[in-house]
Short mmCIF file of the C-alpha atoms (twelve columns), coordinates in Angstrom:
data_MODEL
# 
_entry.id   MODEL 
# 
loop_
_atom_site.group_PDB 
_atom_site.id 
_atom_site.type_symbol 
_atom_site.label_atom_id 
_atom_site.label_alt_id 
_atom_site.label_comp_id 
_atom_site.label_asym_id 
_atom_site.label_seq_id 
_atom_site.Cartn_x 
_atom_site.Cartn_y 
_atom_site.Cartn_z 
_atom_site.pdbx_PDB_model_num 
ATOM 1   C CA . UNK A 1   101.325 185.653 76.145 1 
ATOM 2   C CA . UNK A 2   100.418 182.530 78.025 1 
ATOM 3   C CA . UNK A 3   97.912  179.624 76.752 1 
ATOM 4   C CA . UNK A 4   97.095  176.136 77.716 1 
ATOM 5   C CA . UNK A 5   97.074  173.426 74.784 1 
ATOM 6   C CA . UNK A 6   96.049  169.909 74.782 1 
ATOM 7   C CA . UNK A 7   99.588  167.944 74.232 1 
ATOM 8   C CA . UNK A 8   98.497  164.825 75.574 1 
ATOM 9   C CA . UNK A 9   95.432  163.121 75.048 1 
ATOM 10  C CA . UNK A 10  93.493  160.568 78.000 1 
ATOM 11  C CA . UNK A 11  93.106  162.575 80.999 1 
ATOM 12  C CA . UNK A 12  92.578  166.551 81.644 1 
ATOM 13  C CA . UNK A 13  95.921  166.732 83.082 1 
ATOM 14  C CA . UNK A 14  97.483  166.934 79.241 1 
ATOM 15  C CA . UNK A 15  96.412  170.593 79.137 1 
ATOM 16  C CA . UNK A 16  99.586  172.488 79.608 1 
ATOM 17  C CA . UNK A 17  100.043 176.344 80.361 1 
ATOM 18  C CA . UNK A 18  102.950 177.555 77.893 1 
ATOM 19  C CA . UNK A 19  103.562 180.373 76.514 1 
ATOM 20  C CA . UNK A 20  103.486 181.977 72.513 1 
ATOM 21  C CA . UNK A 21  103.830 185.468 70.866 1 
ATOM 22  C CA . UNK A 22  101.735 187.901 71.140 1 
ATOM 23  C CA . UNK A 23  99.174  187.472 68.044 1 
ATOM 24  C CA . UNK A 24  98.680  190.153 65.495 1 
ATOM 25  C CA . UNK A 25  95.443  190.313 63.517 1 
ATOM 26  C CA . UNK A 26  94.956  189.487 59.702 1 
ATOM 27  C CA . UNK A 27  93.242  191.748 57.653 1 
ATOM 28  C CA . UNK A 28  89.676  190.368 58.787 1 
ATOM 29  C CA . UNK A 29  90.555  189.032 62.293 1 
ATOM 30  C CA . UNK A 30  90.023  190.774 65.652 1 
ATOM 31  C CA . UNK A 31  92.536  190.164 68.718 1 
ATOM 32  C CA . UNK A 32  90.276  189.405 71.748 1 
ATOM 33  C CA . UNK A 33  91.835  189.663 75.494 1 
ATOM 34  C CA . UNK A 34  89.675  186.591 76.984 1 
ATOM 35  C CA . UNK A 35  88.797  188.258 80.464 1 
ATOM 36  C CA . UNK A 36  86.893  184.430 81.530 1 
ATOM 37  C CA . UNK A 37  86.469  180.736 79.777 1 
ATOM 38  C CA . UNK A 38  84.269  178.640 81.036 1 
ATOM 39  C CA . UNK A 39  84.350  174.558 80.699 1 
ATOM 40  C CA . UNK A 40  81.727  172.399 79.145 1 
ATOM 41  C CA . UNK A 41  81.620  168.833 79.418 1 
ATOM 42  C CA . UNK A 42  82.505  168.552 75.154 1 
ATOM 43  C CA . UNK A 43  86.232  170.106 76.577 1 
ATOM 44  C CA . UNK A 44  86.366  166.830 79.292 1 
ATOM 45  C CA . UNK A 45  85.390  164.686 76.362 1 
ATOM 46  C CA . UNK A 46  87.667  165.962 73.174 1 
ATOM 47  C CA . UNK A 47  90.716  165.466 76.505 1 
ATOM 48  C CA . UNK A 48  89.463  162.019 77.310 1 
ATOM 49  C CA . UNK A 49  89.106  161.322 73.034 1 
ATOM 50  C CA . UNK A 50  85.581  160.250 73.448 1 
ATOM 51  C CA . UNK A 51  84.389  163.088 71.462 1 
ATOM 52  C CA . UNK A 52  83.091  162.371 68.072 1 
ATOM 53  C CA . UNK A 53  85.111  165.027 66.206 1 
ATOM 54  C CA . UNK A 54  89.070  164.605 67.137 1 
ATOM 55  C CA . UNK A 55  90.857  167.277 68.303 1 
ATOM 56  C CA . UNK A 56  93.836  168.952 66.297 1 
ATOM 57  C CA . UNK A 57  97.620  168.055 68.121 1 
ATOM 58  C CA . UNK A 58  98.268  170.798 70.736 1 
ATOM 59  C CA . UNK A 59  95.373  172.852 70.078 1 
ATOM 60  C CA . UNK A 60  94.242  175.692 72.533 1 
ATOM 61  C CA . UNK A 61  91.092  174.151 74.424 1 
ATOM 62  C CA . UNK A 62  87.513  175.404 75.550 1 
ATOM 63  C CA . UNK A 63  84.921  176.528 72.878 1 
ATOM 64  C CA . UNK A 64  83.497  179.282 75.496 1 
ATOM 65  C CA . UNK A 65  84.867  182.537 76.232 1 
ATOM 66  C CA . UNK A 66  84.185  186.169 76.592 1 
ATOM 67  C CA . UNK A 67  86.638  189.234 76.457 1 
ATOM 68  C CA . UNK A 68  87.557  192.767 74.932 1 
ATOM 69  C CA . UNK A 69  88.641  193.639 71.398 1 
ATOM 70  C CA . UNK A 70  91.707  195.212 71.522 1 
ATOM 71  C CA . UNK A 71  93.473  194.922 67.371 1 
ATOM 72  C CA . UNK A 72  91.320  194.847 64.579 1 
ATOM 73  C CA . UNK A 73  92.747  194.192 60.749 1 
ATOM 74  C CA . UNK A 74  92.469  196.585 58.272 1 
ATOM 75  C CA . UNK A 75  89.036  195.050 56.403 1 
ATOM 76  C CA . UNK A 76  87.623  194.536 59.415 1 
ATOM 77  C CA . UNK A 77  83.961  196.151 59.713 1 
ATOM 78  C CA . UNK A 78  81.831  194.075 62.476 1 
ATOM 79  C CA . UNK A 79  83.608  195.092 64.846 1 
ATOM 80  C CA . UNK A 80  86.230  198.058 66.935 1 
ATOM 81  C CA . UNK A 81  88.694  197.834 69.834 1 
ATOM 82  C CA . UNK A 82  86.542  197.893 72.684 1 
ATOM 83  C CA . UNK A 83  83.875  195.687 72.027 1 
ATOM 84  C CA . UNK A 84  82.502  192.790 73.901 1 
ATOM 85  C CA . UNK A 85  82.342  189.514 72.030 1 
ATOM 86  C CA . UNK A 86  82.122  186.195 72.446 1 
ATOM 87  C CA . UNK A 87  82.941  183.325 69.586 1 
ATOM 88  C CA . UNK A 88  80.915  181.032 67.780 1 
ATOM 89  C CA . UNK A 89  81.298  177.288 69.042 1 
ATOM 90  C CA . UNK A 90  80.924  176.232 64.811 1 
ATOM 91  C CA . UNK A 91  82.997  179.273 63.496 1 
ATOM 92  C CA . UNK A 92  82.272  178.703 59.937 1 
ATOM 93  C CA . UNK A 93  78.532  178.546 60.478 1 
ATOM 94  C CA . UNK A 94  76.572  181.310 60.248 1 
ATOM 95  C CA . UNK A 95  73.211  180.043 59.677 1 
ATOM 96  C CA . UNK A 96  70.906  177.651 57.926 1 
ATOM 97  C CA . UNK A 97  71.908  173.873 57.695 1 
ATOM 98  C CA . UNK A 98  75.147  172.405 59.173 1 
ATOM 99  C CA . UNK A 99  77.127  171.510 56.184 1 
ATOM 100 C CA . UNK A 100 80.394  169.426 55.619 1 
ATOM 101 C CA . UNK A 101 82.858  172.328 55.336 1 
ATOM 102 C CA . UNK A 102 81.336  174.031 58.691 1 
ATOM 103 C CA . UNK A 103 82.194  171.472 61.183 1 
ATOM 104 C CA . UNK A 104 85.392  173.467 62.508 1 
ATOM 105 C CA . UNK A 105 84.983  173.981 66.393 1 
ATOM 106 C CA . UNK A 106 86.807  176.632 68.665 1 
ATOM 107 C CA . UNK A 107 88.932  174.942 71.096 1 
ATOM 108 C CA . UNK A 108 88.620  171.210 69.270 1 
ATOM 109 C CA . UNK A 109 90.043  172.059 65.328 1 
ATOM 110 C CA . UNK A 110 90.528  175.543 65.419 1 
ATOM 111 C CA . UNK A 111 92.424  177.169 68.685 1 
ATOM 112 C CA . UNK A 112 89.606  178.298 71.181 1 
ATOM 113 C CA . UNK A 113 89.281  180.449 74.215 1 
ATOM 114 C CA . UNK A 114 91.854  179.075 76.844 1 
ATOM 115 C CA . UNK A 115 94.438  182.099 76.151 1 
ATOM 116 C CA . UNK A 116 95.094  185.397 77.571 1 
ATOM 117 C CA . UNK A 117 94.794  186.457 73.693 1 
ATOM 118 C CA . UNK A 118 92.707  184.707 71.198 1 
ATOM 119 C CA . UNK A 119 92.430  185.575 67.305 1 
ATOM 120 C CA . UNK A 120 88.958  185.401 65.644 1 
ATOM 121 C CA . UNK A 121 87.816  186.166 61.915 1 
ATOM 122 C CA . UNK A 122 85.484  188.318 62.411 1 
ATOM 123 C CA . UNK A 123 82.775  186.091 61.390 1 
ATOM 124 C CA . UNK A 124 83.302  184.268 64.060 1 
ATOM 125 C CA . UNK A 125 82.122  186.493 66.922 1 
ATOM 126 C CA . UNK A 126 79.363  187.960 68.599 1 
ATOM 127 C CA . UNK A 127 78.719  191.389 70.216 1 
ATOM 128 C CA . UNK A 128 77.876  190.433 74.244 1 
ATOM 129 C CA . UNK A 129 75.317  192.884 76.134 1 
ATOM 130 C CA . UNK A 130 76.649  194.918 78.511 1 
ATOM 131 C CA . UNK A 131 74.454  194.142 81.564 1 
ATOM 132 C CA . UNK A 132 76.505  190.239 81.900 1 
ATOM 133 C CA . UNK A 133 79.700  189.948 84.539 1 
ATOM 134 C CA . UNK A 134 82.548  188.111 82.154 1 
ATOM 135 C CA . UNK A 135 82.433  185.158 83.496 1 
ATOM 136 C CA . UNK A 136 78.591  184.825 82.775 1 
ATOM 137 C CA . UNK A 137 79.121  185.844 79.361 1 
ATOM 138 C CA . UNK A 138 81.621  183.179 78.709 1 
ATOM 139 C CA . UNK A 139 79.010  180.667 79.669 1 
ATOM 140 C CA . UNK A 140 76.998  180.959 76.261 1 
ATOM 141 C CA . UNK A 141 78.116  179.546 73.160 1 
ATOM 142 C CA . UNK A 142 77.792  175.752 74.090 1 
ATOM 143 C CA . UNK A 143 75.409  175.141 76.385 1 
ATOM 144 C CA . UNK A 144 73.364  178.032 75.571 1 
ATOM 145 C CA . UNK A 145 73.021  178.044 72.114 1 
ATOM 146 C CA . UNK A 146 72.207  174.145 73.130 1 
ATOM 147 C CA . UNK A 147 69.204  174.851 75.066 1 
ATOM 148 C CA . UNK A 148 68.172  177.765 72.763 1 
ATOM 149 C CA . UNK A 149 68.279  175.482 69.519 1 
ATOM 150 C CA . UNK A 150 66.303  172.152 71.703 1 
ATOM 151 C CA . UNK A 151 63.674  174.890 72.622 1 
ATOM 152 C CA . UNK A 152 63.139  176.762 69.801 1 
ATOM 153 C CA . UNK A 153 64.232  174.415 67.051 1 
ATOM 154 C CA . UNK A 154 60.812  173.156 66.065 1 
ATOM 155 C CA . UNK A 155 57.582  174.540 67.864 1 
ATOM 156 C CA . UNK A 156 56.916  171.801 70.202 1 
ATOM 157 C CA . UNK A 157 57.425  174.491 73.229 1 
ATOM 158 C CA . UNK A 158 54.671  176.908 72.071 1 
ATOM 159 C CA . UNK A 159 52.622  179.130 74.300 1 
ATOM 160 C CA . UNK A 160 50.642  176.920 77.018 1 
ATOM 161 C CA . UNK A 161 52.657  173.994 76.121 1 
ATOM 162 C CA . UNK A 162 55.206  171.547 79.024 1 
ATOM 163 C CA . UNK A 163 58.327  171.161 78.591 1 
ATOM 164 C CA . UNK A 164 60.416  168.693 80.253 1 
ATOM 165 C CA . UNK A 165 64.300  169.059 81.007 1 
ATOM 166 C CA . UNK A 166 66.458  166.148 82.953 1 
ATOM 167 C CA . UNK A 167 68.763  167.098 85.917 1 
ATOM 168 C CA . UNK A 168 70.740  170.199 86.550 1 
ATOM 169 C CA . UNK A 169 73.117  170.346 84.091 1 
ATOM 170 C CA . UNK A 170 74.216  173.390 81.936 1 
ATOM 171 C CA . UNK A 171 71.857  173.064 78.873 1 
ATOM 172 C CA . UNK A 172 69.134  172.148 81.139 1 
ATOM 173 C CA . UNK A 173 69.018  175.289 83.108 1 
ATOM 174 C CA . UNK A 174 69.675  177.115 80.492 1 
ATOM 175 C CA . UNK A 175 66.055  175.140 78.791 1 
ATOM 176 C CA . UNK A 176 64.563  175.863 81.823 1 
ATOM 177 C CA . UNK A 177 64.865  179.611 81.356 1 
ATOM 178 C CA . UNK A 178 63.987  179.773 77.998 1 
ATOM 179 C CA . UNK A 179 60.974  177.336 78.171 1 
ATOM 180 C CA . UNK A 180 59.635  179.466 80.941 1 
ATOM 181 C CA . UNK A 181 60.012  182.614 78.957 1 
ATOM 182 C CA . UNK A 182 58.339  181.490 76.229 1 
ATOM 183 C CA . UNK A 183 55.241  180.693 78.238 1 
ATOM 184 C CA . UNK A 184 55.581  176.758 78.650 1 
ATOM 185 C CA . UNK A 185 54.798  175.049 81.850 1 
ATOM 186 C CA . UNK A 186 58.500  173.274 82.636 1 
ATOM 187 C CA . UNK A 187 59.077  170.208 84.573 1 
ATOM 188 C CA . UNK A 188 62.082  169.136 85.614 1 
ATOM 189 C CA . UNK A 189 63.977  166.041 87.426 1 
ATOM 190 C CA . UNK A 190 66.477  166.080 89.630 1 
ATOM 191 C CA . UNK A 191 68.198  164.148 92.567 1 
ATOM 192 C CA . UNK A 192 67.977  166.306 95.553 1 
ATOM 193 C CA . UNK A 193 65.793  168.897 97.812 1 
ATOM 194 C CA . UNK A 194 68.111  171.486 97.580 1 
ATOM 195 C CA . UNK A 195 68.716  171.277 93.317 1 
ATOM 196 C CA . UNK A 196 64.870  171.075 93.561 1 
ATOM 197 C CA . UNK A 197 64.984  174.482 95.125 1 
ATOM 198 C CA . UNK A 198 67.358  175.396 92.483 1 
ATOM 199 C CA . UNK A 199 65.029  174.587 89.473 1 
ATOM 200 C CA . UNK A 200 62.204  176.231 91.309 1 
ATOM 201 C CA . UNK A 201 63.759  179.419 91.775 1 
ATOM 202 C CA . UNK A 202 65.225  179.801 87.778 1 
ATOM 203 C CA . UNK A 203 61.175  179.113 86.673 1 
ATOM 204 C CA . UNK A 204 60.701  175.287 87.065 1 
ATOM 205 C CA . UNK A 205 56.393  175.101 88.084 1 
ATOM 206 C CA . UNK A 206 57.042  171.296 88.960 1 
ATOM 207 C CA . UNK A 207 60.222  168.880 90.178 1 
ATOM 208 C CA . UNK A 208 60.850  165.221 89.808 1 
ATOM 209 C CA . UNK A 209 62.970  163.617 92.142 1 
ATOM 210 C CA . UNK A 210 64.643  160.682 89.942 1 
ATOM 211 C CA . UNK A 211 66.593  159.017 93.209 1 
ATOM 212 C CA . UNK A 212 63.413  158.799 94.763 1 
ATOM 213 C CA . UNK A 213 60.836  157.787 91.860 1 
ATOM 214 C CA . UNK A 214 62.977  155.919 89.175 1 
ATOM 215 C CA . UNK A 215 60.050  155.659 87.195 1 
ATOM 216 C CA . UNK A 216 59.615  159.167 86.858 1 
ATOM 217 C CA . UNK A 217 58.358  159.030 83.631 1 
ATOM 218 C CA . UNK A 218 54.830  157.879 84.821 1 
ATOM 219 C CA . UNK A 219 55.192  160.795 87.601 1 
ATOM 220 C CA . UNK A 220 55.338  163.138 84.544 1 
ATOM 221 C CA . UNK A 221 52.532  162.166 82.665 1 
ATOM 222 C CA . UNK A 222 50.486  162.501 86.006 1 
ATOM 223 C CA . UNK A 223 51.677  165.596 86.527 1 
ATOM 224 C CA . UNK A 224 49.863  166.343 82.943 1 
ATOM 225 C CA . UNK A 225 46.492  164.874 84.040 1 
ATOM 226 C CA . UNK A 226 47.859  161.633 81.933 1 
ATOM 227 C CA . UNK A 227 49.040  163.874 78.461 1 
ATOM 228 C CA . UNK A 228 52.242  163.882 78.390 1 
ATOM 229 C CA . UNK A 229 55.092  166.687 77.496 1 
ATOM 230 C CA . UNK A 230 54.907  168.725 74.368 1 
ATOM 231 C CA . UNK A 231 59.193  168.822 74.788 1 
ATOM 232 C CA . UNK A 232 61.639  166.681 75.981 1 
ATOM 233 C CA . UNK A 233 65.342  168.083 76.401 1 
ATOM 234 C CA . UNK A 234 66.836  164.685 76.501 1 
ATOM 235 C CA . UNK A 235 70.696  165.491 78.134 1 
ATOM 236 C CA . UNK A 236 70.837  162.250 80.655 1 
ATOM 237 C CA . UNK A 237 70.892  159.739 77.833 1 
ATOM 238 C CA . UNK A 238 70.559  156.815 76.658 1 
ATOM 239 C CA . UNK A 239 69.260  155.331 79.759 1 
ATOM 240 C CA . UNK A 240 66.328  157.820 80.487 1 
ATOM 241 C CA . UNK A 241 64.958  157.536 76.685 1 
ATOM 242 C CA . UNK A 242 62.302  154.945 78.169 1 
ATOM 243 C CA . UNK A 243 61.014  157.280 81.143 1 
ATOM 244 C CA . UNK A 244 61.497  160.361 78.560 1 
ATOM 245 C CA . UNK A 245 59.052  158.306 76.001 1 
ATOM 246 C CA . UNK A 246 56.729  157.776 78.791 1 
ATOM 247 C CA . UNK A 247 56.611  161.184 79.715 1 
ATOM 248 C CA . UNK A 248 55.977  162.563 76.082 1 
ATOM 249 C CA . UNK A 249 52.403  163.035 75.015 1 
ATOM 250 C CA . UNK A 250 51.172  161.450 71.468 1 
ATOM 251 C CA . UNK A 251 51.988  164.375 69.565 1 
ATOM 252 C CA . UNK A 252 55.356  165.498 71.080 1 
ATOM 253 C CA . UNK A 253 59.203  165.939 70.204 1 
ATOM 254 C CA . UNK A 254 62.585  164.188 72.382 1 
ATOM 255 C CA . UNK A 255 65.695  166.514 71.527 1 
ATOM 256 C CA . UNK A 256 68.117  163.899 71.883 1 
ATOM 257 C CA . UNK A 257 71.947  165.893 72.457 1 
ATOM 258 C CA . UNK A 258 75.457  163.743 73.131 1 
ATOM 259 C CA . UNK A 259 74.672  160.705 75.190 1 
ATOM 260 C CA . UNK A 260 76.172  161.088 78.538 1 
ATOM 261 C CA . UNK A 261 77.336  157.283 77.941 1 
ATOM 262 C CA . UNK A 262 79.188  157.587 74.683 1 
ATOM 263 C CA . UNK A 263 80.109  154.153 74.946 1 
ATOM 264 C CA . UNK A 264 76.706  152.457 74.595 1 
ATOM 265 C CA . UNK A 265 76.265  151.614 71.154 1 
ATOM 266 C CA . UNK A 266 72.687  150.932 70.568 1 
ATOM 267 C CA . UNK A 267 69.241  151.117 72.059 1 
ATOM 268 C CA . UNK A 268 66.197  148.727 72.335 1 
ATOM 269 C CA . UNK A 269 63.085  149.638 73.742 1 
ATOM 270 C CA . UNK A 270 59.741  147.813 74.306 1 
ATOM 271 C CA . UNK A 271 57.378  148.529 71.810 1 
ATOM 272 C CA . UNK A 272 55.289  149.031 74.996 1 
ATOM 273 C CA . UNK A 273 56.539  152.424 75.347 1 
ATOM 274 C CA . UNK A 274 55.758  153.874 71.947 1 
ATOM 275 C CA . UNK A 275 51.921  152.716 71.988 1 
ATOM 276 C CA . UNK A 276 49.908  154.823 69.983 1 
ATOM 277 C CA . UNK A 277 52.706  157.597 70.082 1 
ATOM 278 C CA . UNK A 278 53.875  159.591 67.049 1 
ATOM 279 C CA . UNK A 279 56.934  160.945 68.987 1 
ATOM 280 C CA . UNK A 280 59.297  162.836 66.990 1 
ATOM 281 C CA . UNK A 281 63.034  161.966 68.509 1 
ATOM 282 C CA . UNK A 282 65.499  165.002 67.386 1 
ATOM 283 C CA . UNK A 283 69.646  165.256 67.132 1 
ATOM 284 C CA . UNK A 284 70.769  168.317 67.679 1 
ATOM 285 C CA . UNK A 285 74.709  169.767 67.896 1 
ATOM 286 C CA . UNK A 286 74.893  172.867 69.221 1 
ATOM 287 C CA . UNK A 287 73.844  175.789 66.625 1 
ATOM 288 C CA . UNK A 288 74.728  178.750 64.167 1 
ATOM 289 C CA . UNK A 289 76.399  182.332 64.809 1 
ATOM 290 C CA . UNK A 290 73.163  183.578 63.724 1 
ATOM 291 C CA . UNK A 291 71.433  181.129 66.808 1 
ATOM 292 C CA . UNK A 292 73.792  182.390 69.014 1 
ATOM 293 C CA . UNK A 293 72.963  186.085 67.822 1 
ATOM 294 C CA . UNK A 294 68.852  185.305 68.837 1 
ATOM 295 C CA . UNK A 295 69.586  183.665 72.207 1 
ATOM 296 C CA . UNK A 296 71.858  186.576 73.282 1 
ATOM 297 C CA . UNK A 297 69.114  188.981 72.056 1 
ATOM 298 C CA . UNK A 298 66.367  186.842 73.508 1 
ATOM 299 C CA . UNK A 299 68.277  187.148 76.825 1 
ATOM 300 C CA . UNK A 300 69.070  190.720 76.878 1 
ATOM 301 C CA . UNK A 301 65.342  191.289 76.604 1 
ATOM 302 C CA . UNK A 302 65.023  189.389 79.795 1 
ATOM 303 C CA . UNK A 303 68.022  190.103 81.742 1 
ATOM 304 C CA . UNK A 304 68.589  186.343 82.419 1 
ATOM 305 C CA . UNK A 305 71.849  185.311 83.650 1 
ATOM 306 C CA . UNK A 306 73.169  182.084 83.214 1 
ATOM 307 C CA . UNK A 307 74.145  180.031 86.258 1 
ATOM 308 C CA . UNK A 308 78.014  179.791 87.172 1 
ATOM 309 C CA . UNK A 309 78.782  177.054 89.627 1 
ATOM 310 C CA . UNK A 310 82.250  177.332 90.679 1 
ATOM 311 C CA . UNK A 311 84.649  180.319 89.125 1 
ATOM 312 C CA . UNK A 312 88.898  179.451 88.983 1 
# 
């Protein structure tokens, strides 16, 4: 069979197409024929080594995936030949608390989803709906679970609540959809007319153009009669913490995911932004099988669909 690995390490161009033996399960694995992978800006990083977990020598890359079971081992019982599944971005964890001997990630330690063929304990998958093209379904364990987890985590984005997501990246449309769902009001920045547009049409009630009103922040909270946000999905960080902190009302919650800037170490803000505040400020990496379980139910009760940009 053919599969990419990451042999050299700096630039994207050290993921190499070779080729292996077909695998054969173990008594609690299932084969999977990966019919579409889908890259998440984690895979750039873990090339680049600006990830914070390194990456195992000549591993197979991409933590998303989607394809058809087609070997089983003997003690396997989650699954048959046939079935649609995706894998778990934290293999190991199933649910609860992230703990030490869980951090294991497909397609950084353990080989992920870039392969015709890809082997998976059966723990480690998921059962996909039916209604999703392959290439949308291989869209979901990163991002997905991502936005599922900053929206859900905590109970900030209750029923007649705002929620606030930054730019059009994956997790943020994928917040914007959920948010919406749940019965939030969602605003959202973004840089253009057309991404505007974009927003408007996946559920967004109001957009932010950042290029035009850097201190969007203050454009928020007007936008709330002067409240604030219930939610912030923070994904453009650390330099839009400030406007984000503006935005958020007294009582309210920043989900705070990788910085887009890995490099900046620290942050100081002006005690002026805080004022009376009692803003929570969140970390959150990714999520549990079992999260990834409830998002892919949540969404198969809605039909959403995630939003490809380009397909290869």
């Amino acid at each position: 069979m053919r599969a990419y690995r990451l042999e050299r390490f700096g630039r994207i161009d050290g993921v190499v197409l070779g080729e292996c033996d077909d695998p054969t399960p173990g008594p609690t694995e299932v084969v999977v024929r990966v019919h579409a992978a889908s890259i998440n800006r984690r895979d750039v990083m873990i090339a680049e080594q600006t990830y914070p977990l390194p990456a195992k020598p000549n591993i197979i890359p991409l933590s998303d995936g989607a394809g058809e079971v087609v070997a089983v081992g003997p003690k396997v019982t989650r699954f048959k030949v046939g079935d649609r599944v995706t894998g778990s971005y934290f293999p190991r964890w199933r649910d609860g608390r992230l703990a030490p001997d869980m951090v294991d990630q497909l397609g950084c330690t353990v080989d992920g989803m870039a392969t015709e063929y890809a082997v998976l304990d059966e723990n480690w998958a998921v059962r996909l709906p039916d209604y999703l093209s392959w290439e949308e379904s291989a869209c979901l364990s990163c991002a997905g679970v991502t936005a599922w987890c900053s929206v859900t985590g905590s109970g900030f984005a209750r029923l007649g609540g705002t929620v606030l997501t930054l730019g059009t990246g994956d997790v943020s449309l994928f917040a914007v959809q959920f948010a919406k769902r749940m019965g939030c009001r969602v605003i959202a920045t973004t840089s253009s007319v057309e991404k505007a547009e974009k927003l408007r049409q996946l559920g967004a009630d109001e957009v932010v153009n950042y290029v035009t009103n850097p201190q969007w922040g203050s454009a928020v909270r007007e936008l709330t009669g002067g409240e604030g946000v219930d939610l912030v999905v923070e994904t453009m960080g650390p330099e839009t913490i400030e406007q984000s902190l503006i935005a958020a009302a007294r009582h309210s919650e920043i989900v705070v995911l990788i910085w887009k800037n890995p490099g900046r170490p620290s942050i100081v803000l002006p005690a002026a932004v805080y004022g009376p505040k009692l803003t929570t400020i969140r970390r959150l990496f990714v999520g549990s099988r079992a999260e990834l379980e409830r998002m892919i139910a949540a969404r198969a009760l809605h039909k959403l669909r995630p939003v490809v940009d380009r397909t290869f």
